[in-house]
N, C-alpha and C positions, 0 to 999 in steps of 0.2 A: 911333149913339150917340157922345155927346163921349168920346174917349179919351186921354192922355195915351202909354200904354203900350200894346203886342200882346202878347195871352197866348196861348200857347195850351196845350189843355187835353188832356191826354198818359193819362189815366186807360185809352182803351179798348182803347189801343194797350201804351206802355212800360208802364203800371199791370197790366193783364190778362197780359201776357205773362208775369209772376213766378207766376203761380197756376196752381197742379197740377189744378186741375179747370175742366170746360171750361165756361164761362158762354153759355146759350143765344140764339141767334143773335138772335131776337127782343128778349132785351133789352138786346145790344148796341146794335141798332138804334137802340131808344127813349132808350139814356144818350145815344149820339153824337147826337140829336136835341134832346135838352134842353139839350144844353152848346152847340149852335147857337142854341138859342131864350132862352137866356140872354143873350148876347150874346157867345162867346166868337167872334173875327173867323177861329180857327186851331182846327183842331179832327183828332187822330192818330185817325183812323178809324180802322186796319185795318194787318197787315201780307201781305204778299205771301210771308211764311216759308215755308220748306219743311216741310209738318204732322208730320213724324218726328221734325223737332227743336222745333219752337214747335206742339203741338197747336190752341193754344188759336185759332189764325188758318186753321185748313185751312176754315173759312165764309168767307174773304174776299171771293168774288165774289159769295157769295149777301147777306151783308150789304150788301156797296154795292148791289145788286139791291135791296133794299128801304128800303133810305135815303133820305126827302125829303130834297132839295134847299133851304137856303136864302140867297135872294140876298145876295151878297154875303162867303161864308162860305166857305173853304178847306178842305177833306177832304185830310188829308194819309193816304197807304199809304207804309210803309215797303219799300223793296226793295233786297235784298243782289246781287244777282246781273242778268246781262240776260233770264235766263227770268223772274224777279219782273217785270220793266218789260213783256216781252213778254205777261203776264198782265195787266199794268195796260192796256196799249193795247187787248188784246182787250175788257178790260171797259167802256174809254172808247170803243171804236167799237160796243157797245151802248146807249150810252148810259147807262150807271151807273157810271160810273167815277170815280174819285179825280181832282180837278182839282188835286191836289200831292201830290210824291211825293219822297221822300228817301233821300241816297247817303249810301253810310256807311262810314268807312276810321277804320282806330286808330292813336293816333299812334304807339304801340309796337310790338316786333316779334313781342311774345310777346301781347299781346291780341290781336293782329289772328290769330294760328293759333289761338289760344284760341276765338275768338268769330267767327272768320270763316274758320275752315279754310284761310287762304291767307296768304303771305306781304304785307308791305304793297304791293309790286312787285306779285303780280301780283291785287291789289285796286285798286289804279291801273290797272292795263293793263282789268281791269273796269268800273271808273266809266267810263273812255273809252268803253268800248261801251256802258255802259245811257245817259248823256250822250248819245250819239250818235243810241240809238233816240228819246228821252226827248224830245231838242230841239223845243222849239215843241207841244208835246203837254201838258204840264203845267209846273208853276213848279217848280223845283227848287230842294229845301235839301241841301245839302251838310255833312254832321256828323263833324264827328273829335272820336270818342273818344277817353277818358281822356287829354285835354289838359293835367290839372292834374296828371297823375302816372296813374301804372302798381300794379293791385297785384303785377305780376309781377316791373320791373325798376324801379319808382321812381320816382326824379325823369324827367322826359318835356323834352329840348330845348325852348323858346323859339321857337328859329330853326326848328327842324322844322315845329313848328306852322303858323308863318308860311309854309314852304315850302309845306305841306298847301292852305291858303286860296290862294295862288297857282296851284296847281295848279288845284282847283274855279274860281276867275275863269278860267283860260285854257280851259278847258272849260266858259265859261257858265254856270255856277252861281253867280248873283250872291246868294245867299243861303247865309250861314255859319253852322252853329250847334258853339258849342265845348261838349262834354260833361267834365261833372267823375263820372266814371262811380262812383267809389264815395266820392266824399267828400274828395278831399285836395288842394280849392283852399282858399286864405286871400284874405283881403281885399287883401293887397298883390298875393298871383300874379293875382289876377283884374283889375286895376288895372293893373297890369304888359302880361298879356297884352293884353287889350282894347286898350290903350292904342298897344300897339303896331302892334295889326293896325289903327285907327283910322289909325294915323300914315302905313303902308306900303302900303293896299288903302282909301282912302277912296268907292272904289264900290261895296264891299261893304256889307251890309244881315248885322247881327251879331246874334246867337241866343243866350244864356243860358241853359243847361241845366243844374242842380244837384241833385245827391241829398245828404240830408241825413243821410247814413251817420252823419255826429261833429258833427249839429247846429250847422252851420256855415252851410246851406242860405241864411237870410234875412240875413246879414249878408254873403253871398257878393252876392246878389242886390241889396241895396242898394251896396256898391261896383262891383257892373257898372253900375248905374244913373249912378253918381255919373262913369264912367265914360265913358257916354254910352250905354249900350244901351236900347236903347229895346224889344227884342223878348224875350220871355222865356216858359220853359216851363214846368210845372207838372203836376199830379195830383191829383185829389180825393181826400185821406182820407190822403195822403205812399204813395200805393201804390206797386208799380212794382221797378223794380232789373233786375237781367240775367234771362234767359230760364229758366224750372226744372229744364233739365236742363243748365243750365252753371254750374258750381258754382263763385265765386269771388269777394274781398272780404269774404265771411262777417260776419255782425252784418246791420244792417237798412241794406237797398241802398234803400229809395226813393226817389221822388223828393223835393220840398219841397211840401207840402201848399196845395193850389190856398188852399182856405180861410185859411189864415196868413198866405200871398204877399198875395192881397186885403186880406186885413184891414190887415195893414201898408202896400201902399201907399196906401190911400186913409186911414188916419188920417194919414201924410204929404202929405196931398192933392194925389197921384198917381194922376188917375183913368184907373180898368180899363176904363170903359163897361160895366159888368155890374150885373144885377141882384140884388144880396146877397140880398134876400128869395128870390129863385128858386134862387139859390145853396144857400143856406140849405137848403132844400126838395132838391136835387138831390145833396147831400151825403149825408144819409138817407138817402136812394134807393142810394146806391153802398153805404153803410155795411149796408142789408139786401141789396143781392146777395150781398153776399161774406160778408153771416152771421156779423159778429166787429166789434170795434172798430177802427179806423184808429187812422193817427196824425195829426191834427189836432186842434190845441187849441182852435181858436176852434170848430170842429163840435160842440164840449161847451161850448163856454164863449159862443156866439153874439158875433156885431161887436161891437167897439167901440160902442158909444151917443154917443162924440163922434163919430164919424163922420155919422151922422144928425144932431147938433145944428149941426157947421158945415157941413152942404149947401145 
């Protein structure tokens, strides 16, 4: 499909991970297949967590086990650790595995004990070793968290940042994704940052990841555009936020609603390559798993109509 923009679609991974009860392995299967057959090119399958802390993932292996395959389509599993990676190889050397998978360090010192039990140090001395098993096995995204601030200590360095993505390039992680973990980029920090890492790492391939904790989410995402990013994440229904039993940022952590993201760029005629109609249809579908309303406007309020008149 003609694309301007990569989305990729974050509902069954970072959206499911926020939700206290466990969604049947089967119909994870079926969303993470429809958001393939949609036409999303990225797609968070699954994470590799350890099921004490993220229940909602201890089926990891059995859902990639039943997941078609479609060409051309990236199945992203997320992994903290090198026993996550070393569970992803075992399930890629059966042949049902994740063909991308992502490392994940915080740019602060207090998220990273928070949310990864380890200091940032040795979550670097980490990534080196799943990097290491990882190489040439799948495509790796490289994500630091809460880039745009901290809710623990605040403002988050610049130049940290920057050192972070140097680190992932010198470890082969040609794929960057910056996370604004509960809400507190602005149009200028995001313009700022991007702009910098554009300026200093121009072999990097740059990731937009927004939650629209203070409804900031599409207008974050339009100045990363403006920007120059071209790859951005998203979630049907604005699900999503940190893991249910790590309690922190309080108010509504989700992400920025797949349905909104689309709707707004293609009446910019910024095209997603997706099918709205199927969209449309696959949004519902999420909105009856989870038994409640989302936060998506255009899910109750359907596309734009000039968007179909100038296609």
């Amino acid at each position: 499909m003609t694309r301007d923009v990569v989305l990729c679609e974050c509902f069954a991974r970072d959206g499911l991970q926020h939700e206290p009860d466990f969604i049947a392995t089967d119909v994870k299967t079926e969303l993470v297949d429809a958001f393939a057959a949609l036409g999303f090119e990225r797609v968070e399958a699954t994470s590799y967590s350890n099921p004490k802390v993220v229940p909602q993932f201890a089926d990891a292996s059995e859902m990639l086990a039943a997941l078609p395959r479609r060409d051309g389509v990236w199945y992203k599993a997320t992994c903290a650790n090198e026993r996550a990676v070393q569970r992803a190889l075992a399930d890629l050397e059966q042949g049902q595995g994740a063909n991308e998978i992502s490392l994940l360090v915080s740019a602060s010192e207090s998220h990273s004990e928070r949310n990864l039990k380890r200091s940032r140090a040795d979550q670097w001395d980490n990534i080196a070793g799943m990097a290491a098993l990882a190489s040439g096995q799948f495509r790796m995204i490289g994500t630091i968290s809460v880039a745009f601030g901290c809710p623990f200590e605040g403002a988050v360095s610049a130049d940290s940042v920057l050192r972070d993505a140097e680190r992932y390039a010198a470890l082969g992680v040609n794929i960057v994704t910056l996370g604004d973990t509960t809400g507190m980029a602005t149009p200028q920090s995001v313009r700022q940052l991007y702009g910098a890492l554009q300026r200093e790492f121009p072999q990097l391939t740059l990731v937009a990841h927004f939650h629209d904790t203070r409804a900031t989410g599409l207008v974050n995402y339009v100045a990363a555009l403006d920007a120059g990013v071209r790859w951005f994440d998203c979630a049907v229904g604005g699900v999503g936020g940190h893991p249910a039993k790590v309690k922190y940022g309080g108010g509504h952590t989700g992400n920025v609603a797949t349905e909104d993201l689309v709707n707004l760029f293609e009446s910019m005629g910024v095209r997603t390559g997706l099918d709205l109609d199927a969209l449309a249809v696959v949004s519902q579908r999420c909105r009856a798993v989870l038994g409640r309303d989302l936060h998506s406007r255009v899910a109750d309020s359907g596309f734009n109509p000039l968007i179909r008149a100038g296609a």
